[in-house]
Phi, psi and omega in degrees: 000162170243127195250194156241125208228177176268128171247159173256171182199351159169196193297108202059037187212132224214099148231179186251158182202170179283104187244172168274154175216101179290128189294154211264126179287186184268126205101004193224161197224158199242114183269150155225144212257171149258316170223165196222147166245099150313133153262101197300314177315282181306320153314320183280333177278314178316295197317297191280016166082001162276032197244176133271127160125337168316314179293357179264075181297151346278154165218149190256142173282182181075117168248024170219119186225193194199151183185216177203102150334118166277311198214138166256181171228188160287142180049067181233123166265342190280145171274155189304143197100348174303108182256154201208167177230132169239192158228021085161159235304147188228046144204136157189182188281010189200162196294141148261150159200076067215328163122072174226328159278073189230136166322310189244146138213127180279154177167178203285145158292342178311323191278346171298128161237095202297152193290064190016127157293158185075001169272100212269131171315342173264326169281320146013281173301007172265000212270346171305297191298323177317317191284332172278349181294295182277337168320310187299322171269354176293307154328280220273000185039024155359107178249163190319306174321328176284174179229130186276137187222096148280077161291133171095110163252058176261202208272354189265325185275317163326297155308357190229346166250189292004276199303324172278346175282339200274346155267051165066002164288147186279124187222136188234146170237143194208138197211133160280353176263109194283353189272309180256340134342278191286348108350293160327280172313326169269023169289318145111048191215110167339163149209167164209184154238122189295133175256110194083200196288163172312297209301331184277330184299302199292320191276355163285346151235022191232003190003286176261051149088152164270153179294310181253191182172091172294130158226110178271341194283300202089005164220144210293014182265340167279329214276317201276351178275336161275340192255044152279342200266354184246167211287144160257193197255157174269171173278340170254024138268335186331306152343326174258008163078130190269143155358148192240123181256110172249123193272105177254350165271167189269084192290124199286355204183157166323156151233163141267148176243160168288099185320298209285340196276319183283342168276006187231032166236347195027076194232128183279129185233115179263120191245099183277129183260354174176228185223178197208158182313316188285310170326251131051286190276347196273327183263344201265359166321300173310285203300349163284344196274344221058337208275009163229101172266140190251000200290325168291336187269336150309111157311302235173139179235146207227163131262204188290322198293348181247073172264343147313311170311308208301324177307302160322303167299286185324323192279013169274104182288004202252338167317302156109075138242101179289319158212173177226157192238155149300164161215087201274017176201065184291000000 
């Protein structure tokens, strides 16, 4: 059949076209989509032609989308009406990467995650970043007792003091954009925009450093100034285990770490590499629960066709936009 999708066609460059769909086989669900979620980090990286697999033109972008079963295959139990969330087609007629900003998408019934009640198909579609947001705390085991240091409140850090406050940690988040401070605050998870260096802003409520430190930026000119922010070891502490540094942003390229600073800290550095089926079910459970609100961090719902705006706009740090979602079926 024929749907429609966001093609890249090169290094900053985006339309929407007519793509093939294959009717859904056995063991396979035919999706109609509602909403596509930019990921901004990763997608944004894809745009300018620094992803692997990005050289393979035109390719459709996006792994998060939200919808409604359309079409079944054989020996398939969900039923036609089912709304879900996936990560987006896995046949069609041009490379994906990953394929999720498309009309239709054929996949596995495996690959589905049907939607909560009370769960709106446009916060849905958000639920791929939430889930690397909680993989990173899934990682780091956060416990009630700590103290959380979030740099970079863009919609992936915007999710990780979510997530890390909702295991009882005391979580402070720091943005030079006073604009996603506060979207954070009214989330109802401290922020700030740091006065003087990170590491002096954060020891005015962290007096002795913090436990985890989340780097939310994706940029390695930040990394040795947060990870002043976490706590050291006494010499006869060490038995208790030193600060958790989670590299939670999309780094485009290598970092160096500061040795001497990460050594007197013993400090363990956690790299989440994506999300996993229990993650997926574990945020998108929370937004039925009310205790992860996602509503705010969509900037904006667009249709496909002004997908160059979208692009555009994200790649503007100065836009106050955390993500933008498609709405493909207005």
């Amino acid at each position: 059949m024929q749907a429609k999708a966001i093609l890249v066609t090169g290094v900053g460059s985006v339309m929407v076209g007519d793509v093939e769909v294959p009717e859904p086989g056995p063991g396979e669900v035919l999706v109609e989509t509602a909403f596509s979620c930019i990921s901004p980090g990763t997608e944004l990286r894809a745009f300018a032609g620094k992803q692997p697999g990005s050289e393979y033109l035109p390719y459709i972008p996006g792994y998060a989308m939200s919808g409604t079963v359309v079409a079944v295959g054989a020996n398939v139990t969900t039923p036609v009406g089912t709304a879900v969330y996936c990560n987006g087609t896995r046949k069609v007629n041009q490379h994906r990467l990953w394929g999720a900003h498309i009309s239709h998408a054929v996949l596995e019934e495996t690959g589905l995650y049907p939607v909560p009640d009370g769960v709106k198909l446009q916060s849905a579609s958000i639920a791929a970043l939430a889930a690397i947001s909680y993989h990173g705390v899934r990682l780091s085991k956060t416990q009630p007792h700590e103290n959380v240091a979030v740099v970079g409140l863009g919609v992936i850090g915007q999710l990780s003091a979510r997530l890390h406050a909702i295991t009882g940690a005391r979580v402070v988040g720091a943005d030079l954009a006073l604009p996603r401070v506060q979207t954070l605050q009214s989330a109802g998870v401290e922020a700030l925009v740091p006065q003087g260096t990170l590491a002096e802003s954060f020891r005015t409520i962290f007096p002795s450093g913090a436990d985890v430190v989340v780097d939310a930026t994706g940029s390695p000119s930040v990394l040795p100034h947060a990870l002043e922010i976490a706590r050291e070891l006494g010499w006869e502490e060490h038995l208790l285990g030193g600060p958790r540094y989670i590299v939670q942003g999309s780094y485009p390229d290598s970092f160096a770490i500061p040795y001497q600073s990460a050594f007197m800290r013993e400090m363990s550095f956690l790299i989440p590499r994506n999300r996993q089926r229990v993650d997926v079910e574990t945020v998108l459970r929370l937004m039925a629960e009310g205790k992860l609100p996602v509503d705010d961090l969509i900037s904006r719902t667009l249709p496909p066709e002004e997908c160059f705006s979208a692009y555009t706009e994200l790649q503007d740090p100065n836009s106050g936009a955390l993500t933008i979602a498609f709405q493909w079926n207005s």
